[in-house]
N, C-alpha and C positions, 0 to 999 in steps of 0.2 A: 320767413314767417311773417304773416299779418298781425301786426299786434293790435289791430282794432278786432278783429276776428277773435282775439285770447282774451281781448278783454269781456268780448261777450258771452264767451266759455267762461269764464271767472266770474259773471253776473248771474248764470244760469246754474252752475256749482253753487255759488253763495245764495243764492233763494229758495233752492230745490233742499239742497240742509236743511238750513235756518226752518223753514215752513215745514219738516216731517215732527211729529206731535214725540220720534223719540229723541229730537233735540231739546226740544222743551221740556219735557219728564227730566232727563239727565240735566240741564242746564237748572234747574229747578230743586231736584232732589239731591245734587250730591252738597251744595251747599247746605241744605237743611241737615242733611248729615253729618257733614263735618261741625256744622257748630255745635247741634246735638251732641255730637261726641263730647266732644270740647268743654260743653257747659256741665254734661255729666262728668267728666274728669276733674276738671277744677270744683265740684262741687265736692265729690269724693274724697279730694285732698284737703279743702276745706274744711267741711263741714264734720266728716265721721272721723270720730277719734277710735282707734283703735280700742280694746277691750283689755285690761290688765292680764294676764297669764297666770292663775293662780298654782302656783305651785308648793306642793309639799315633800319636805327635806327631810330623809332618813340618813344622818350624818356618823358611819360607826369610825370615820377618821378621828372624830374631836376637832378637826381643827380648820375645813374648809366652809362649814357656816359662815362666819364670818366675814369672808371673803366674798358669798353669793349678794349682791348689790340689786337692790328692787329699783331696777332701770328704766320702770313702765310700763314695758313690755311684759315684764316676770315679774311676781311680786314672792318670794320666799317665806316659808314659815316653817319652825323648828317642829318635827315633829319626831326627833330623835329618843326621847320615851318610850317611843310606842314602835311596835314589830315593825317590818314591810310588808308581810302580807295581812295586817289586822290593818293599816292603812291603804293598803291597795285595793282593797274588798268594801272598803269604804268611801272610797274616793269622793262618789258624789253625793253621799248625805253630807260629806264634810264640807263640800263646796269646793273643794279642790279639782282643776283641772290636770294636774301632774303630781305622779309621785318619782322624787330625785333620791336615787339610795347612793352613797357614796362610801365605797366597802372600805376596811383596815387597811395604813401603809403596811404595804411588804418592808422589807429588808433595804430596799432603797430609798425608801418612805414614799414612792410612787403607789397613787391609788386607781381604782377603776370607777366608773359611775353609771348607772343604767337608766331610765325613764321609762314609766309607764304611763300611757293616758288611752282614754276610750276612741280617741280623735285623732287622725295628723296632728304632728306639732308645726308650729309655724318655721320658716324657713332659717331666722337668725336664734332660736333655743340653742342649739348647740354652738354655735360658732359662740355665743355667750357667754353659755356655764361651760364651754369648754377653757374659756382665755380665763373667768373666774377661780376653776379647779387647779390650771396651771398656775397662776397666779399663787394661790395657795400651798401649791407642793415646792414652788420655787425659793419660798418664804421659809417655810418649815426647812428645808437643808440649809440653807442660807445661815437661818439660824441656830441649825446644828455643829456647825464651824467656828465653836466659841475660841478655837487657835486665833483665830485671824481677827483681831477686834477692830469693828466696824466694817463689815465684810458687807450687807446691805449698803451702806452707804459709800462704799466705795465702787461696788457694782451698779449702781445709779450713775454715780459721776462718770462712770466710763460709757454709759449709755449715751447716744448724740441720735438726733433728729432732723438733719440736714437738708433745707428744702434749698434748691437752685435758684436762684431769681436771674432770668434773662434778660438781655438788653441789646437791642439793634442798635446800629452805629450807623450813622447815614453819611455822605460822601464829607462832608464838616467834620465831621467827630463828633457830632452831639446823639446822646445817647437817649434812649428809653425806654421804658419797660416794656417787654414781650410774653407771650405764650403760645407755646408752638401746638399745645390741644387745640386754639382756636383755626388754626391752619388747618387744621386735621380735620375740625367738623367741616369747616364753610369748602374743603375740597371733596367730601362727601357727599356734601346736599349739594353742591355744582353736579356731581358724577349723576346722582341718583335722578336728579331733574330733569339733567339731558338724556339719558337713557331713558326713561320715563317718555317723554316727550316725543323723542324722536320714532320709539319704537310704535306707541299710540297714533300717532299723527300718518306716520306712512303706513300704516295697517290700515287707517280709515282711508289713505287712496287707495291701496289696492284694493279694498271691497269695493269702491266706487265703482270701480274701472270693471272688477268680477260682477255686480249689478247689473250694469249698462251692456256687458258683453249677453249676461244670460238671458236678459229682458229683449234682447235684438234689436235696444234702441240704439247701438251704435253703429249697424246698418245705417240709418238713418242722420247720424251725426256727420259720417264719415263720406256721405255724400256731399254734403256741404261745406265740410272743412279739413282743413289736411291731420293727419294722425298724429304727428308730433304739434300741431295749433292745440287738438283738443288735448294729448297729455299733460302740456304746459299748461294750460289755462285749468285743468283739473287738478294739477298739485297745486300752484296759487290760489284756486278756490276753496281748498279742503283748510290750507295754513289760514285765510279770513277767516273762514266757519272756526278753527280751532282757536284761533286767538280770539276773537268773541266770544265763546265759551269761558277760557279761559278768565276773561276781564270781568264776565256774569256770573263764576262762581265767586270770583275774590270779592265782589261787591256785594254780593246778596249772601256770602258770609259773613261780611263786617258787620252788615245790615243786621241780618237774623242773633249774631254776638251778639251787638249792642242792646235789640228788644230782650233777647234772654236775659244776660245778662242784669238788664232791669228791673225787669219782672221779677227775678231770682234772687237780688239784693244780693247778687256777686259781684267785689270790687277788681278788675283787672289792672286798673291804673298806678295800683298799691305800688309803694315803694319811692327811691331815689328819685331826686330831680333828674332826670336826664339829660337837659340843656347843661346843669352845673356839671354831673360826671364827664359830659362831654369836655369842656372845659378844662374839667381839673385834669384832664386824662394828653390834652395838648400842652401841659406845660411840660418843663423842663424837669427829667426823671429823677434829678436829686431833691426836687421840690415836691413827689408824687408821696403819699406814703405806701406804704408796700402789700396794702392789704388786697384779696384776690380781685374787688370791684375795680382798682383801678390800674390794676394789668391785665384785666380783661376791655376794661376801657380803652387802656391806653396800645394792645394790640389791635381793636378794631380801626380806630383814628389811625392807625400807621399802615393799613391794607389800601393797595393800592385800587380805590374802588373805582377810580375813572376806568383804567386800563379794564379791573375787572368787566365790569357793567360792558364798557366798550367789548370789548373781547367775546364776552355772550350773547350778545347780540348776533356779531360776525359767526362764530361758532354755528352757533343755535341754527340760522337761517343756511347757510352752508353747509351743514350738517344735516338739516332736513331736506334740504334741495338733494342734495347725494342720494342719501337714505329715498327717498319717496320716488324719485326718477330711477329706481331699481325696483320698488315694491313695486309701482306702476306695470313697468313689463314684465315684472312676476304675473299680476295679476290679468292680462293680457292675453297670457301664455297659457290659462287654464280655464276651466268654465264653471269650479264652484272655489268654494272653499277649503274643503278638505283635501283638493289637488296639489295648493300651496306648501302644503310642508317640507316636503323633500325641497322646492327651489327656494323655499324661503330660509332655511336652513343656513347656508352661507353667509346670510348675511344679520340675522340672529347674531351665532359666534363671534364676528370681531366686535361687536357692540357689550356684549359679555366679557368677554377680554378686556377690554377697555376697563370695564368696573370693575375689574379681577386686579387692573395697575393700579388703577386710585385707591384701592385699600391698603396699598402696601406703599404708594409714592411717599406720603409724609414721613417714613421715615428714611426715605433716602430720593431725594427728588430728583438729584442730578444724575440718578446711576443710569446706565446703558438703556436698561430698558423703558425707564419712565421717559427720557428724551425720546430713545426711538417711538415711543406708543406716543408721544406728541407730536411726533412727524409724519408717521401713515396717516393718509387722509381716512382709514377706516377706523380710530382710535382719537383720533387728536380731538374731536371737539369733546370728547370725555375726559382726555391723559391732560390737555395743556390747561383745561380752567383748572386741576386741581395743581397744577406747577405754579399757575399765577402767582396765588399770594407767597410763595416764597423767596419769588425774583426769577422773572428770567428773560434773558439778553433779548432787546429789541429786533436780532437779527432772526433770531432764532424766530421768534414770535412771528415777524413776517415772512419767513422760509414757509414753515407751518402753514400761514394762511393761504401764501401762494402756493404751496401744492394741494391743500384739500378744496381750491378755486380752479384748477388745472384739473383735476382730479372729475371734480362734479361737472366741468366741460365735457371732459372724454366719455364719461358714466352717459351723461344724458346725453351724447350720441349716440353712445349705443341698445340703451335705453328703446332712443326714439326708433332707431331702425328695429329692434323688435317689436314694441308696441307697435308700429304701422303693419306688420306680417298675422303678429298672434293675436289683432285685436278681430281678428275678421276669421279667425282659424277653428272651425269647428268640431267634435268627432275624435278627437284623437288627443292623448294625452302628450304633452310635449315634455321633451327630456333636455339636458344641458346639449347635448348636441344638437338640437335642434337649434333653442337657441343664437348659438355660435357658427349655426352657419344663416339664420336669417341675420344676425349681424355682418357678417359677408357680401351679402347678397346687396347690388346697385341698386 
């Protein structure tokens, strides 16, 4: 292959993007979106306070009033006097948003409770007067066991609230605090990225390549340069265009934040030093105190961000080079879009798989199937970033790489030998055997 040739195919990709007016809309409008989103979210939780829940309490227990706690959310009022249907018929001259009737203990002293309001109730009402009413009838037996004295307060002491505090040990023996939810998200948003990304990015070459086929300008390309020069140079052109984008939305996000955010007299900056949490988060874990900020601190300072960072990179670029050097002669092999599905199908699935293991890796990273889903080269740039931060064997790591390096060799050989057959094939819908025998063919 000519590589001054691919680089002029990677010049004429990268112009011909960039210059269509729907790179500029989307390059333009998704950041305006997302901060939008954003400044409307943070404003939401900001600024609107919820509205109290006025509720009215027809109590014929006696004895669980007392126990209903005005949390903010609910605000209670006795209105145990009066009926429930002369309070439910009046609900809103009263101002009441609910009426809470809580019937006579039976025989076990367990009660029932019902609510009426003109509205949905909000989502945490019961989960609240439910722990409230329990609360209450737990009290009341409790208290009916005058055998046993001090029966409450011995059932308190027996109660315990055990939270675990974790701690890594490094090859020294020096320890520090950990949290293994943090493992959890940051192999998530690795999974969800590269899936994300990889799927996007080789979708925009294969339309390139289904464009250029049904416009007949590849007639015309393919007379002057060889099939596998223009595939290559059109996956390296499509990854500039996508990484450009990519750097125009994160920028003209922060941008668009920031004027919002001023305009709006929204403070994002609030909170902790983070140079000092950083800090306090690297000393030595008997000197840490135990509160959640700095075992969230002090997990992030212990992820190994070089390998990571390093790793995603390799991934990332490896992973799209596979992925796009198949979409390519998908797209090759058909003449619109709607042709795609059936051959695109294949390669869909192991990329779904992939994010089907990272949901379930953190809680078991080492078992069979999370190693093997970091060893297929059609899984591993999803399955091995979310093994990262938990450790895993340098050898291993580079086994990995070197088969999904090995892997996207063979791919984009065979790749190239279709694209050079189906990029010029017109009239006829091609099927997997087609395919496989113009990968055959000298």
């Amino acid at each position: 292959m000519n590589l001054r040739i691919i680089g002029t195919v990677i010049a004429r990709e990268y112009t011909t993007k960039v210059r269509k007016k729907s790179f500029l809309l989307t390059s333009l409008l998704v950041p305006v979106v997302i901060a939008v989103g954003l400044i409307i979210m943070i404003s939401l939780m900001v600024g609107i306070a919820p509205r109290s829940q006025q509720v009215a309490v027809v109590d014929r227990s006696g004895f669980v009033m007392p126990f209903l706690v005005n949390d903010g959310a609910n605000e209670f009022t006795d209105y145990s006097s009066q009926g429930p249907e002369q309070v439910k018929n009046n609900l809103g001259s009263m101002g009441m948003d609910v009426l809470l009737v809580v019937s006579e203990p039976d025989a076990t002293g367990a009660v029932t409770a019902q609510a009426y309001s003109h509205n949905p109730l909000n989502v945490d009402f019961a989960t609240a007067v439910n722990s409230y009413i329990n609360k209450a009838v737990e009290e009341r037996r409790i208290a009916s066991h005058t055998e046993v004295e001090n029966l409450g307060g011995i059932i308190e002491s027996i109660k315990s609230n055990v939270r675990i505090t974790e701690y890594l040990l490094d090859e020294s023996g020096n320890e520090s605090l950990s949290e293994s939810g943090i493992y959890m998200m940051i192999s998530m948003v690795m999974g969800i990225f590269i899936f994300f990304f990889i799927t996007m990015f080789g979708g925009m070459v294969m339309s390139s390549v289904i464009e250029e086929k049904t416009s007949r300008v590849v007639e015309v390309l393919i007379s002057s340069v060889k099939a596998t020069e223009l595939m290559f140079g059109k996956i390296i052109g499509v990854a500039l265009v996508a990484f450009t984008q990519f750097l125009l939305w994160i920028g003209l996000t922060v941008v668009i934040l920031i004027i919002g955010t001023t305009l709006t007299g929204l403070d994002l900056g609030a909170g902790a030093d983070s140079a000092a949490m950083m800090e306090m988060a690297a000393m030595d874990a008997q000197a840490l105190p135990q509160g959640d900020m700095a075992v969230l601190m002090s997990t992030i300072v212990k992820i190994p961000w070089g390998t990571m960072i390093a790793s995603f990179v390799v991934y990332f670029i490896l992973g799209y080079l596979l992925y796009s050097s198949m979409f390519a002669a998908i797209g090759s092999a058909v003449e619109s879009e709607s042709d795609t599905q059936q051959l695109q199908l294949p390669l869909t699935i192991p990329l779904m798989i992939g994010y089907m293991i990272v949901l379930f890796a953190f809680k078991n990273p080492d078992s069979p199937v999370v190693v093997w889903g970091s060893m297929i080269p059609f899984t591993s740039p999803i399955v091995m970033l979310a093994r990262i931060p938990y450790g895993v064997p340098a050898g291993e790591l580079a086994l990995s790489i070197a088969i999904l390096f090995l892997s996207f060799v063979l791919l984009a050989w065979a790749s190239a030998k279709i694209y050079r057959v189906g990029i010029l094939m017109f009239g006829k819908k091609s099927s997997y055997l087609d395919l496989w025998n113009w990968i055959k063919q000298k």
